[in-house]
MIZALO-917279 format. One record per atom (N, C-alpha, C): residue in three letters; x, y negated, z negated. Coordinates in steps of 0.001 Angstrom, whole numbers, plus 500000, padded with zeros to 6 digits. Atoms other than C-alpha are relative to their C-alpha. Layout:
<recs>
ALAXYZ/...
</recs>
This chain:
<recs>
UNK500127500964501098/UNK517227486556521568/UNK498634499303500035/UNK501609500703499614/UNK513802484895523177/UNK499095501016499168/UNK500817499202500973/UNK512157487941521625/UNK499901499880498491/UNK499850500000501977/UNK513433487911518067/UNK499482498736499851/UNK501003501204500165/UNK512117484225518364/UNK498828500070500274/UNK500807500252499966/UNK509322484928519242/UNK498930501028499253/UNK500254499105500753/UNK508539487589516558/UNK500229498955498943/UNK500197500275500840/UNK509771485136513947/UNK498848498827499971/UNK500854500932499565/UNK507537482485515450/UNK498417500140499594/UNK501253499613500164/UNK504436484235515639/UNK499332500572497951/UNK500123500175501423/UNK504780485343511776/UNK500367499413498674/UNK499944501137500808/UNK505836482303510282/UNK498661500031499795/UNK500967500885499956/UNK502461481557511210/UNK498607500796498789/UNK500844499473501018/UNK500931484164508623/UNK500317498891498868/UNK500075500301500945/UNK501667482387505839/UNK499173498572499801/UNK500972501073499719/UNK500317479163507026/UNK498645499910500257/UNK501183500049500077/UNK497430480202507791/UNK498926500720499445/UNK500619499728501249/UNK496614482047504924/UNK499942499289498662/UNK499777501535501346/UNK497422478568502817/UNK498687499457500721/UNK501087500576499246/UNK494555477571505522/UNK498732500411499653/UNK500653499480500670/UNK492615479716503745/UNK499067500856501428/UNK500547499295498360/UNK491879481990507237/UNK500776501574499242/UNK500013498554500413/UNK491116485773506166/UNK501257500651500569/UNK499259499408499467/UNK493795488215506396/UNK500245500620500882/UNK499766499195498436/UNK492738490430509331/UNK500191498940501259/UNK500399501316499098/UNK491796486813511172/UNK501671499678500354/UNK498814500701499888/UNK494997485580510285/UNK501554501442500809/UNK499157499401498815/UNK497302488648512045/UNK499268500070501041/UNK500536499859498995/UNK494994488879514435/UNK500020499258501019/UNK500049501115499549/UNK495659485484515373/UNK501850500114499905/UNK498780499362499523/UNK499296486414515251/UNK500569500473500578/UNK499440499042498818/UNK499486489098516876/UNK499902499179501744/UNK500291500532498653/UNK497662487163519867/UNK501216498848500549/UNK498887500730499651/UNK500781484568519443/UNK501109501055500588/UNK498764499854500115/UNK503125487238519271/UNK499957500950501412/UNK499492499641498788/UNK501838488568522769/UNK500282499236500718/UNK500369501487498951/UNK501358485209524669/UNK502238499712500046/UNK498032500239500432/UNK505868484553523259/UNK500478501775500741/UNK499390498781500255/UNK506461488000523798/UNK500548500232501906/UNK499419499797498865/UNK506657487683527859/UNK499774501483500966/UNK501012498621498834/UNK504781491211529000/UNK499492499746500652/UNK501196500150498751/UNK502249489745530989/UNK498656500744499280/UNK501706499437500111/UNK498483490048530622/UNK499654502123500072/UNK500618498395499793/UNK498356493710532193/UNK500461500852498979/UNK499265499090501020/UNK500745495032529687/UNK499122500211498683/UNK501283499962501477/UNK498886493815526407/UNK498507500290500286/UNK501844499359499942/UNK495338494918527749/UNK501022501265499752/UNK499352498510500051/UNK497303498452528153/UNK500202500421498542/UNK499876500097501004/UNK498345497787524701/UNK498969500167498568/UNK501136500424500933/UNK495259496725523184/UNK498952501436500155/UNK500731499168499670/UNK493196499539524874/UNK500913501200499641/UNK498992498922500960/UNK496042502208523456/UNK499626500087498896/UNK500336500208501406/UNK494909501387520199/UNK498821501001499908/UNK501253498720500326/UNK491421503772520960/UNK500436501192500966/UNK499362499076499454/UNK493800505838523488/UNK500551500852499249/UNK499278499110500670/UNK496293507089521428/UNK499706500570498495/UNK500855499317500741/UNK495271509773519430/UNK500390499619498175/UNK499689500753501228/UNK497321508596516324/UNK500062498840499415/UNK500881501480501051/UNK496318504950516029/UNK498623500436500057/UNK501962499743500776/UNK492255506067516561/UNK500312500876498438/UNK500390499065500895/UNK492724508744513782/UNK500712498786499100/UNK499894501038500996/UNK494652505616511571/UNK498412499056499442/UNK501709500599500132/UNK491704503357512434/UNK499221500706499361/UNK501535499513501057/UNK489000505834511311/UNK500033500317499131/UNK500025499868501645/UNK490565506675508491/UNK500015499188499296/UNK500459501317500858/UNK490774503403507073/UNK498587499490499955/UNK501654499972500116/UNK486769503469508273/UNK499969500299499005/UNK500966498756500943/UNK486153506261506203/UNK500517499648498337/UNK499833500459501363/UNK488232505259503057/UNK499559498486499666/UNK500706501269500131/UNK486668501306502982/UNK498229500945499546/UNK500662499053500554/UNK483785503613503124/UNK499494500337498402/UNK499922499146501051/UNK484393505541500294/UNK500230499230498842/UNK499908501058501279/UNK485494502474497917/UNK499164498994500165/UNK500827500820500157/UNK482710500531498904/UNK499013501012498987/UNK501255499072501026/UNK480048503583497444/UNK500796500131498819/UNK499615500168501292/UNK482048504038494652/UNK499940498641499114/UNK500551501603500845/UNK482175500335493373/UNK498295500287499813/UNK501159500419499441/UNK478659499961494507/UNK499001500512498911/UNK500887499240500823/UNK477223502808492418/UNK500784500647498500/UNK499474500279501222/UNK479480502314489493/UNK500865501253499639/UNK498993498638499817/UNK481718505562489906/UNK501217499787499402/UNK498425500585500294/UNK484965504038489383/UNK499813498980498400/UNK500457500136501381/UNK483256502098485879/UNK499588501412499083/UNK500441498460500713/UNK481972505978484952/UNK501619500542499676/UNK498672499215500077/UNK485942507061485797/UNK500562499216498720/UNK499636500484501997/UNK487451504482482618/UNK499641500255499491/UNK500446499513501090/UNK485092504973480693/UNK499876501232499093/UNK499537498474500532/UNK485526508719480624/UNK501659499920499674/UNK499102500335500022/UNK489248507774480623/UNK500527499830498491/UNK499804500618501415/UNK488882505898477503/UNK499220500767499121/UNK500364498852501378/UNK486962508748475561/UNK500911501431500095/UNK499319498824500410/UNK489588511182476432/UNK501511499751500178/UNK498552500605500438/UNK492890509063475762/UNK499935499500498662/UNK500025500996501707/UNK493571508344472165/UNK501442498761500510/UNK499313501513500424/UNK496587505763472909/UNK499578498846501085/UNK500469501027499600/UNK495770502707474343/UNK501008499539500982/UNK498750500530499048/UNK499133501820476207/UNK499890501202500979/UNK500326498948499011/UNK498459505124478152/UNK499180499625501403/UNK500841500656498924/UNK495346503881479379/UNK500449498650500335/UNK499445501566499305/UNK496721500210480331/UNK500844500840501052/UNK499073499538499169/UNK498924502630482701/UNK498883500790500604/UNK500945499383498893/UNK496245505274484144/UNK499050499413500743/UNK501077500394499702/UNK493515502731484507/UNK500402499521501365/UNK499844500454498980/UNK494871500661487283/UNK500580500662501273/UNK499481499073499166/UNK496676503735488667/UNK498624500862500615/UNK501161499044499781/UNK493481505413488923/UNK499489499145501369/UNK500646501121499488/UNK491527502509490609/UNK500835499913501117/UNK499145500121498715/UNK494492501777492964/UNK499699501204501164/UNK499871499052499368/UNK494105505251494433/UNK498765499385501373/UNK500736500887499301/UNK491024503082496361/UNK500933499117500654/UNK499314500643498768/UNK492407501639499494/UNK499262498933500226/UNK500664500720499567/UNK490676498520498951/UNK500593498434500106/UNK499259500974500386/UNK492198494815499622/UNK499965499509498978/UNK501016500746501180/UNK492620492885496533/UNK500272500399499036/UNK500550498997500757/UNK491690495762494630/UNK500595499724498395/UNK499853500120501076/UNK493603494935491916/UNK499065499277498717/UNK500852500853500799/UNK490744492598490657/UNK498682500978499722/UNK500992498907501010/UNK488453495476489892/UNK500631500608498499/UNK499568499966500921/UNK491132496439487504/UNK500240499365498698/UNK499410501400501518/UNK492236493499485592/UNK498676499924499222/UNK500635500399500911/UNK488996493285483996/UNK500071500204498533/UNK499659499068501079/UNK489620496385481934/UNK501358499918499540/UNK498434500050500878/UNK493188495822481489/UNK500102498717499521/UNK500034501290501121/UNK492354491803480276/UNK499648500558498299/UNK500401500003501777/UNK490293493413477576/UNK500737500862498950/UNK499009499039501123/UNK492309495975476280/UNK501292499393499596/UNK498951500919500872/UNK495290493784476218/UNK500148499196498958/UNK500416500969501272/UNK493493491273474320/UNK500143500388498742/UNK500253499344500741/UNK492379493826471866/UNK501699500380499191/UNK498749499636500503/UNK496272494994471788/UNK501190498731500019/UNK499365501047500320/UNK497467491517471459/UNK501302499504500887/UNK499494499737498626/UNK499036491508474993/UNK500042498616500636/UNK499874501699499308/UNK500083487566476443/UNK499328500755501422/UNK500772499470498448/UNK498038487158479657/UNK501161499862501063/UNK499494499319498979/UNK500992487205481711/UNK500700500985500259/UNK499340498190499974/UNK502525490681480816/UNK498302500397500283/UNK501315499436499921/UNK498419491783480896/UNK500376500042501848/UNK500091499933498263/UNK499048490690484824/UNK500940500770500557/UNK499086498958499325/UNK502193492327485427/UNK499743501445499582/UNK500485498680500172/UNK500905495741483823/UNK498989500780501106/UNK501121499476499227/UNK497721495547485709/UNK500460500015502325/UNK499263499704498896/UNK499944494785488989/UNK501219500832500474/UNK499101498899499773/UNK502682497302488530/UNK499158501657500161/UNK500707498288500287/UNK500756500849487622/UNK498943499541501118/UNK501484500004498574/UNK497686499342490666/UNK501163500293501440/UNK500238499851498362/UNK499851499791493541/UNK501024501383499660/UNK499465498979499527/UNK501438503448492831/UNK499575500981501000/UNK500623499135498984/UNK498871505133494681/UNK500735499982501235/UNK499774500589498491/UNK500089503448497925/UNK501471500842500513/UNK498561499686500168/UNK503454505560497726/UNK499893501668499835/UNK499795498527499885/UNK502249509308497445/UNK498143500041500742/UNK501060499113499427/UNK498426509145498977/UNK500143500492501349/UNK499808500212498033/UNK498444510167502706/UNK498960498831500728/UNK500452500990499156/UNK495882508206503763/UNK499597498371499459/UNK499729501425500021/UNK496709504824502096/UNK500939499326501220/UNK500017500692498667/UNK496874502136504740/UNK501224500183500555/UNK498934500120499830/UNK500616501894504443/UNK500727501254500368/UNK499454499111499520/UNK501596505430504547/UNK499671500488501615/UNK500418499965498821/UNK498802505829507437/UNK500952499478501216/UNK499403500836499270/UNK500940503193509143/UNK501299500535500580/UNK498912498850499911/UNK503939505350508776/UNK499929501032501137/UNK500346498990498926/UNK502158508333510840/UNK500038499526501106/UNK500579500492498376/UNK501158506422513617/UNK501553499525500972/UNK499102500740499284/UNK504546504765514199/UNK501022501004500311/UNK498892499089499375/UNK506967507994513809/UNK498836501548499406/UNK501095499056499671/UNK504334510736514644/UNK500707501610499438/UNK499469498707500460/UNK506838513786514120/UNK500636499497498976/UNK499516500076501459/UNK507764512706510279/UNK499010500228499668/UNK501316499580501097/UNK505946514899508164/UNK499755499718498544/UNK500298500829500885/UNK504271512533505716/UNK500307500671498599/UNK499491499570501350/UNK504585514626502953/UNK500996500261499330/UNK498124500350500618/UNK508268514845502707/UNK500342498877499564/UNK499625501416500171/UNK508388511164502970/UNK499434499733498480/UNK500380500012501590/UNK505959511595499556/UNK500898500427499086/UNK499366499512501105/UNK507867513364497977/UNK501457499539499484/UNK498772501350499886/UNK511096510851498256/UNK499257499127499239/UNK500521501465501053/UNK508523508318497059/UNK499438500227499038/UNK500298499589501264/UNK507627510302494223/UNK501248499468498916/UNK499109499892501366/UNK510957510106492610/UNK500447498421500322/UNK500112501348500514/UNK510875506038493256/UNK498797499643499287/UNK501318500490501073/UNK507210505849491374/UNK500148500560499076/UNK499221499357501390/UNK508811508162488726/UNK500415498842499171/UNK499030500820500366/UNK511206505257488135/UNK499219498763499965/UNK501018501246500143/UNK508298502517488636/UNK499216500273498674/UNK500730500135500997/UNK506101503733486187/UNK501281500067498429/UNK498972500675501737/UNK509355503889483499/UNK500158498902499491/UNK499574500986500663/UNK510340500861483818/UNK499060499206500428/UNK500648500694500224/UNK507363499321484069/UNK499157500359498441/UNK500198499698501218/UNK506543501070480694/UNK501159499310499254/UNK499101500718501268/UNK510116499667479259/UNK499855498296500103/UNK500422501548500213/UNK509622496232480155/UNK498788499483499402/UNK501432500600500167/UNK505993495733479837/UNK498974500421498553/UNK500532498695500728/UNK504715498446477306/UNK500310500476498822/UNK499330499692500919/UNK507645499391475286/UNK499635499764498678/UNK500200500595501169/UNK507392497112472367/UNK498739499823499823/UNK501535500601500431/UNK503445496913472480/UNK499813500617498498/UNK500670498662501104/UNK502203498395469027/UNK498671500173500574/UNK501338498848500043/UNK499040500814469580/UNK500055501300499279/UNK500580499005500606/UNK497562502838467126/UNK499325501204500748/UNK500666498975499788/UNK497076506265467724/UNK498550500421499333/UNK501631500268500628/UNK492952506822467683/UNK499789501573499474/UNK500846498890499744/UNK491427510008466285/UNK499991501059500754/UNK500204499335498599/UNK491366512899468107/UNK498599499877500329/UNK501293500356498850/UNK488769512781470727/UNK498560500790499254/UNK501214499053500115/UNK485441514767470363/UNK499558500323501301/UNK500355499437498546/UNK484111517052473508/UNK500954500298500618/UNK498888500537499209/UNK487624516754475139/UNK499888501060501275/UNK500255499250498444/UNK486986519331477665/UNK498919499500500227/UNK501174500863499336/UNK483212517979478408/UNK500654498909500992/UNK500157501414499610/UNK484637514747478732/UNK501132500406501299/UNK498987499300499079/UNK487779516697481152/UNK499236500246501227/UNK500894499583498903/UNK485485518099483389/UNK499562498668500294/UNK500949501199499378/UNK483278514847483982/UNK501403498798500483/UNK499278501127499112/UNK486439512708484513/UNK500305500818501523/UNK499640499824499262/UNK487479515504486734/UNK498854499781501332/UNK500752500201499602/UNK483975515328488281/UNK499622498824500905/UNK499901501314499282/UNK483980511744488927/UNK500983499407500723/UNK499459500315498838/UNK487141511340490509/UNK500562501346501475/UNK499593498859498715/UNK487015514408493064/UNK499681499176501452/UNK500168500461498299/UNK485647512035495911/UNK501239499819500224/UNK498491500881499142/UNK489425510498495995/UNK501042501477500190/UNK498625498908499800/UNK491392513773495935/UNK499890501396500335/UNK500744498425499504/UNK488683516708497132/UNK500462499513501688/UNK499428500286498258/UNK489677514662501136/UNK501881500980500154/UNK498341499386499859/UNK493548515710500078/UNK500202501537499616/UNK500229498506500070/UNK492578519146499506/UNK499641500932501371/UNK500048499380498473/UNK491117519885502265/UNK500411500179500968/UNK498966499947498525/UNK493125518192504369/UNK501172501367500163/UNK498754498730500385/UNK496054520738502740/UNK499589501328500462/UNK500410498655499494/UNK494334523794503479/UNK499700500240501389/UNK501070500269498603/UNK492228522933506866/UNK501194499452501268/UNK498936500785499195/UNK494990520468508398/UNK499193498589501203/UNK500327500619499195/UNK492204518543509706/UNK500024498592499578/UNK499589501315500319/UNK492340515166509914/UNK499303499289498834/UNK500379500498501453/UNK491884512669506899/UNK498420499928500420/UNK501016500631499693/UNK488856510874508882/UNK499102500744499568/UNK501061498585500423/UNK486654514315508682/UNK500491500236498545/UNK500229499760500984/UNK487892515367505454/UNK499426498943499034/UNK500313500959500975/UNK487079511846503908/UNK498098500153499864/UNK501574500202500040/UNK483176512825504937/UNK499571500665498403/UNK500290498811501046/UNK483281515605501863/UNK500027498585498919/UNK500011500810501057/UNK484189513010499799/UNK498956499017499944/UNK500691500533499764/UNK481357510773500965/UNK498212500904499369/UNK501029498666500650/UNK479028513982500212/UNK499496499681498566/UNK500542499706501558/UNK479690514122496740/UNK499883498297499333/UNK500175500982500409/UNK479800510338496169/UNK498571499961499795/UNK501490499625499665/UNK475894510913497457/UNK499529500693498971/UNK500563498969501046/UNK475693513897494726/UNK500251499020498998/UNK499292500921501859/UNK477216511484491991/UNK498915498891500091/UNK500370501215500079/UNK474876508579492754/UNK498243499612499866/UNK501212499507499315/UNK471314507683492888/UNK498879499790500918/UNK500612499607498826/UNK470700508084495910/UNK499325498587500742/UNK501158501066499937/UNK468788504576496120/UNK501125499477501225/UNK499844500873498606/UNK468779502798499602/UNK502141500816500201/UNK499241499250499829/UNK472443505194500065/UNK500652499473501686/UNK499488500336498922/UNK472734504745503889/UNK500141498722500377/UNK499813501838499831/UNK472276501050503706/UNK501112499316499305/UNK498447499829500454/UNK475112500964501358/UNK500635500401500853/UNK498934499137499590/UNK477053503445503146/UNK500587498944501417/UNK499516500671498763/UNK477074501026506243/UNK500197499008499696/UNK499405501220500586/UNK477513497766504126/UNK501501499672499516/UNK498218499933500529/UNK480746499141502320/UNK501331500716501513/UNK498820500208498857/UNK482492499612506028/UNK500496498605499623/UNK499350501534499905/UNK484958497283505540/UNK500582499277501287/UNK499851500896498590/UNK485256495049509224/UNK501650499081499959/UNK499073500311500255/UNK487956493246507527/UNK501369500556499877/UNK498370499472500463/UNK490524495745506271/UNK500211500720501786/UNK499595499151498063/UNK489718497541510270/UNK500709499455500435/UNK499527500717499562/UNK490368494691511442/UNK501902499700499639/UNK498247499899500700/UNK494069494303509506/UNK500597501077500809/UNK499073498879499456/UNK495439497571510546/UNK499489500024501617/UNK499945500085498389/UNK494023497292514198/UNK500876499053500726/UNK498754501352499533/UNK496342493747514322/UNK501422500337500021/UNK498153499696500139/UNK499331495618512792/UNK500173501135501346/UNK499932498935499019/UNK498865498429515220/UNK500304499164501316/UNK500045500944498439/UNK498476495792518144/UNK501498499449499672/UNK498757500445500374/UNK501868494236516778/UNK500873501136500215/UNK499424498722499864/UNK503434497686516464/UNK500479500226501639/UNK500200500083498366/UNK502661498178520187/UNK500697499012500626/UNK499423501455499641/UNK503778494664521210/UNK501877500437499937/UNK498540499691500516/UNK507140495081519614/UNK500551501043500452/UNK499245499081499428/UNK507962498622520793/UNK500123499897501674/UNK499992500138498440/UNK507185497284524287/UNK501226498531500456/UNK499252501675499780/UNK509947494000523985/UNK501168500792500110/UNK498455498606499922/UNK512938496378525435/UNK501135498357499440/UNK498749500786499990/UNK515001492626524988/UNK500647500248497894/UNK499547499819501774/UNK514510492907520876/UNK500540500945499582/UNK499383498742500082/UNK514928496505520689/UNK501309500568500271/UNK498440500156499566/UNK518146495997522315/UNK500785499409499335/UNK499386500583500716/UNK519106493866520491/UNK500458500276498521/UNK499780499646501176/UNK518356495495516992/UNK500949501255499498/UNK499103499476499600/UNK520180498167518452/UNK501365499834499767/UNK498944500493499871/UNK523163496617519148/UNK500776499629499035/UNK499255500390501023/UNK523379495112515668/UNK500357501336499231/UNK499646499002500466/UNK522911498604514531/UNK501163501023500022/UNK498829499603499106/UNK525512500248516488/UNK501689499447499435/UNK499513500805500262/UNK527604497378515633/UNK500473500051498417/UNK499696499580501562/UNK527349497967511834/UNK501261500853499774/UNK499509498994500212/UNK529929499808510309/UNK499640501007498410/UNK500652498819500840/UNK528082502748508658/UNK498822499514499080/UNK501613499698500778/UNK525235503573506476/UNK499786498668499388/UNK500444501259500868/UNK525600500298504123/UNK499798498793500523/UNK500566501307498936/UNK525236497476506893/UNK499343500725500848/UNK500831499890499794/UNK522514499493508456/UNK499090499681498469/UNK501219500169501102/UNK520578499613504962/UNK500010498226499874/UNK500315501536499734/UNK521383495917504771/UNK499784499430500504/UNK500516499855499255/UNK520105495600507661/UNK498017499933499708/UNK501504499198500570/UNK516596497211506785/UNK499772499262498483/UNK500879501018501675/UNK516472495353503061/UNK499776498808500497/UNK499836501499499578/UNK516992492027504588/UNK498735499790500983/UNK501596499943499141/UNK514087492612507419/UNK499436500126499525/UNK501722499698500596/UNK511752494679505626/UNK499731498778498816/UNK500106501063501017/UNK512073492042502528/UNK499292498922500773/UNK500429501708499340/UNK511961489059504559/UNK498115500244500543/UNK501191499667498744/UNK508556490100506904/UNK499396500507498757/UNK500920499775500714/UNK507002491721503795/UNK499563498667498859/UNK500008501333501005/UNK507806488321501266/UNK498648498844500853/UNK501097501464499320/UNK506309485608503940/UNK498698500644500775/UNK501731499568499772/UNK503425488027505218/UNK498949500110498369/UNK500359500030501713/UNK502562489155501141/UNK498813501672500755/UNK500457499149499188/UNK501133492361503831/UNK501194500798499811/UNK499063498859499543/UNK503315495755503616/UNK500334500288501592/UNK500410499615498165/UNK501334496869507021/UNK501194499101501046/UNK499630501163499002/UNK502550493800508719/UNK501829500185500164/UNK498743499768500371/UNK506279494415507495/UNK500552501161500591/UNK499513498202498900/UNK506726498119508710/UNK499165499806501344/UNK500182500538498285/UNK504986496711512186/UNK501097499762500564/UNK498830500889499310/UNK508162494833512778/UNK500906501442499902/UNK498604499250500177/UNK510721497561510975/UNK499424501558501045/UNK500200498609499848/UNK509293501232511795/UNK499825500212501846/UNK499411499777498615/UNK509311500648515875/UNK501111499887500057/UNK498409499685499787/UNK512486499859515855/UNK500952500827499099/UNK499233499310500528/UNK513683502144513405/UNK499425501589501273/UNK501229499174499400/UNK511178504864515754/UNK501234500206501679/UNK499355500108498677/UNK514143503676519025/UNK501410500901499528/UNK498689500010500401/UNK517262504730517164/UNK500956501091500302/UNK499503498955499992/UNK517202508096517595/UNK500965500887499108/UNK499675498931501159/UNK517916509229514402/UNK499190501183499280/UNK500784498595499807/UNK516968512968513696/UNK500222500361498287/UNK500035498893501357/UNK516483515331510401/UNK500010499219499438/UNK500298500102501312/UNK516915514555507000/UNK500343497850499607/UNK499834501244500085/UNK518281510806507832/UNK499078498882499953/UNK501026500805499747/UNK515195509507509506/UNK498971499859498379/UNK500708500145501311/UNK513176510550505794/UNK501025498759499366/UNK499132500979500928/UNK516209508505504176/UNK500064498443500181/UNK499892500998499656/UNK515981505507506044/UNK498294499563500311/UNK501174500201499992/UNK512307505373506311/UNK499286499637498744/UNK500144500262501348/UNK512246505917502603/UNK500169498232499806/UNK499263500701500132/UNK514821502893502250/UNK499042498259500430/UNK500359501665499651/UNK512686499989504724/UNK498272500431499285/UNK500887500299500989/UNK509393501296502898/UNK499974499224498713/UNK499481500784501203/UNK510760500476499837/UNK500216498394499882/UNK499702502039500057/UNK511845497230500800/UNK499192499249500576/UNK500566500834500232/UNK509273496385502291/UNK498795500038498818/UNK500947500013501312/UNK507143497115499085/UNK500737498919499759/UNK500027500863501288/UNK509063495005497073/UNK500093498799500455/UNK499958500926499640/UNK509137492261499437/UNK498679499345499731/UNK501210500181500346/UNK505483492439499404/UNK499547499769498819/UNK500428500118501086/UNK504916492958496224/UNK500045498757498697/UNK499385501219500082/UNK506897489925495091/UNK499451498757500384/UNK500038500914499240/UNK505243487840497359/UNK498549499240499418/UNK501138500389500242/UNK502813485225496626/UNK498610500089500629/UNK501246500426498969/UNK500730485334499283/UNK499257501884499323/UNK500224498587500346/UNK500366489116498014/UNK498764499775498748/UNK501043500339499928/UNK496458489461497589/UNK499581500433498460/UNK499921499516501280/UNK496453491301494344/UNK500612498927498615/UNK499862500916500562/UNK498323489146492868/UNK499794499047499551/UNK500010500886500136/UNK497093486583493648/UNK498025499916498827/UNK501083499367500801/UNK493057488043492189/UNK500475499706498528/UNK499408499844501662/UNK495199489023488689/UNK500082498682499955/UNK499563501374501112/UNK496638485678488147/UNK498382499293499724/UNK501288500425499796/UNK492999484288489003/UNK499262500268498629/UNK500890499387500598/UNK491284486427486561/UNK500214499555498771/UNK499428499996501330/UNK493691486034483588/UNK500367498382499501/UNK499744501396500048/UNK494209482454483960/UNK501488499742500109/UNK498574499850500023/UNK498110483167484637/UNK500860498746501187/UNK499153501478498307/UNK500241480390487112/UNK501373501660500098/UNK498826498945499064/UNK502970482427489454/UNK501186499628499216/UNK498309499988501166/UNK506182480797486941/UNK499743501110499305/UNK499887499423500983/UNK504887482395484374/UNK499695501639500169/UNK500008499083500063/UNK504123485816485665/UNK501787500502500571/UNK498630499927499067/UNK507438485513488029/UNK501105500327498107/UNK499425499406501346/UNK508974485159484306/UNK500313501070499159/UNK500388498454500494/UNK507460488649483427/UNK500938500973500778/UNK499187499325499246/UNK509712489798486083/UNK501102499693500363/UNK498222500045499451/UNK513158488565485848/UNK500340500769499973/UNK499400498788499947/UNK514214491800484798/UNK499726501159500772/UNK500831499321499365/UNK512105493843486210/UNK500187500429501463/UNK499356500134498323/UNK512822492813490125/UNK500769500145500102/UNK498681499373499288/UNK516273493594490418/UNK500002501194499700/UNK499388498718500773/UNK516041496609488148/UNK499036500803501346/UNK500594499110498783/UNK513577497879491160/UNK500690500160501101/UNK498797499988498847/UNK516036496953494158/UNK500953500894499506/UNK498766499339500701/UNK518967498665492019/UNK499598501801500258/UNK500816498749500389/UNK516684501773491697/UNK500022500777501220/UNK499773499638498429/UNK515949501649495538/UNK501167500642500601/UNK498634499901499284/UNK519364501516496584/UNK500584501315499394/UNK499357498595500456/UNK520727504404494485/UNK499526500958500080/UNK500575499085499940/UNK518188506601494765/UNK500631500202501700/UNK500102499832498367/UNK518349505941498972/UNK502129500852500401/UNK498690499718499771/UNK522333506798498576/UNK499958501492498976/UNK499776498722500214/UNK521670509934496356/UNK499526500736500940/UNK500399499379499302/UNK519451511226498697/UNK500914499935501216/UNK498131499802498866/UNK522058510525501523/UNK500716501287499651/UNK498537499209500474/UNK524791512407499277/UNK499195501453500263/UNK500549498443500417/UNK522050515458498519/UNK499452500705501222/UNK500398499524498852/UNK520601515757502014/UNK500542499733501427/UNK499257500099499016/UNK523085514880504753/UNK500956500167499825/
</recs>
């Protein structure tokens, strides 16, 4: 029980001291260091811990891939790549509610914190244009920005995934979270979208030209997931190709001085804290025992999943961090010793929840950018989503029990 206190202890203290206005990697980092000091290992253990982090071969290859993609969305911003990708966007979409849905989906595919505030610019003005209240403009531009995070491999969160249950092959787990972003982008089209009117424009002119050059401009984000598919080598190296052609796309001016400016120190920093947490936690045999026990204890599949909504929710709501959320759940789901088609089902299940805990959450960084931008207060977007938020939990849950019925 000293453990589980001293896990909720140490990440109370995120939220406080991101009201303190103390950066996000700072602020787990400064967590984590609580949550070894409570945690009762001893000094020798957490050096062991901490120095694992460039030991083990699947947190370094996390780490450098989050190098290499900070990387890769710093040169793109930088040299206006991702402004070239809308704009081709918007000469080869005639409806307008289309693009309010690809734009931020596009953009998201960038693993960058925040990120949503590169978006909202383009989705303020087009809303305007389509006569769009600024707080549906915010929930559009925050629903369709975080699908990426749910089928790329090397977004932070899935990354996070690998590292913690090493033999789940990520791409199964995609393809489970395909048919919940199926169901995200619907009903974030029937709530948000539905009733917009937009005039169908013209057909296009060039439409293959303009095909090719979008495809052109976004190959840095999806020539790494190619390669990886064929090659099998790791993201880190394949993300260099993509770094290549960013170089071919750009010009060229002062390039390596960029290239080492857009490392992001910050987002490293984040996933090196959750990783150090990760570690921490799978080493507290008293918690693990304990989560155990309640598990065990359950009777069957539906007080384990309630179980897993109630954690991952909680730890993703008061961090407003996914990462930080599957730190706590995915070691101890990682002890359980559950095999085949279950472990995808229940992995699915505390992802999920903790998305929507996160996503929900104020402290949740995107969010908090959009409202910023649009001039929106948190009632009034929270408003945009009475319906919305349960109809996503509802979605979760049935999907996580068909897949049960269809694969176990």
């Amino acid at each position: 029980m000293t453990q589980l206190i001293s896990v909720l202890i140490s990440f109370l203290f995120i939220p406080i001291l991101i009201r303190l206005k103390f950066k996000l990697s700072y602020t787990l980092l400064i967590s984590a260091g609580i949550l070894g000091l409570l945690s009762g290992l001893g000094f020798e253990n957490l050096s062991k811990i901490v120095t694992s982090i460039i030991i083990n071969p699947s947190s370094r290859t996390t780490v450098l891939t989050v190098m290499m993609v900070s990387i890769l969305g710093g040169l793109m911003k930088h040299y206006k790549i991702l402004d070239k990708v809308v704009e081709t966007i918007l000469l080869v979409i005639r409806n307008k509610k289309n693009a309010l849905m690809i734009i931020p989906a596009m953009i998201g595919i960038l693993v960058i914190p925040g990120g949503a505030y590169l978006s909202a610019p383009f989705i303020n003005n087009i809303g305007k244009e389509m006569k769009i209240s600024a707080p549906r403009r915010a929930a559009i531009n925050l629903v369709f920005r975080h699908i990426a995070m749910f089928l790329l491999p090397y977004s932070t969160s899935l990354l996070i995934v690998s590292a913690t249950l090493p033999d789940l092959n990520i791409f199964k787990l995609i393809l489970l979270n395909l048919f919940f972003v199926v169901f995200i982008i619907f009903t974030g089209y029937f709530f948000f979208l539905k009733d917009v009117k937009s005039n169908i424009l013209p057909p296009r002119e060039n439409i293959g030209k303009n095909l090719l050059k979008l495809a052109i401009y976004t190959s840095p984000i999806y020539i790494a997931v190619i390669i990886n598919a064929f090659t099998g080598l790791p993201f880190h190296i394949t993300l260099i190709a993509s770094v290549i052609i960013v170089y071919l796309l750009s010009d060229k001016k002062d390039f390596f001085k960029i290239l080492i400016k857009s490392l992001n120190w910050s987002t490293v920093l984040t996933v090196v804290a959750v990783l150090i947490m990760k570690e921490i936690i799978l080493n507290m045999e008293e918690l693990i025992g304990l989560f155990n026990n309640m598990l065990n204890l359950s009777n069957g599949m539906f007080s384990m999943l309630g179980i897993f909504l109630i954690s991952s929710f909680f730890f993703g709501y008061i961090t407003g961090n996914i990462t930080a959320s599957l730190a706590i759940i995915l070691p101890m789901l990682s002890q359980l010793n559950i095999m085949g088609q279950l472990l995808y089902i229940y992995t699915y299940f505390a992802f999920g929840s903790a998305f929507i805990g996160y996503y929900f959450s104020p402290l949740h960084l995107c969010q908090a950018f959009t409202l910023e931008h649009m001039g929106v207060t948190t009632g009034e977007l929270y408003k945009e989503y009475r319906f919305y938020a349960p109809t996503l939990l509802v979605i979760l849950i049935i999907s996580t029990l068909i897949f049960k019925f269809i694969f176990v």
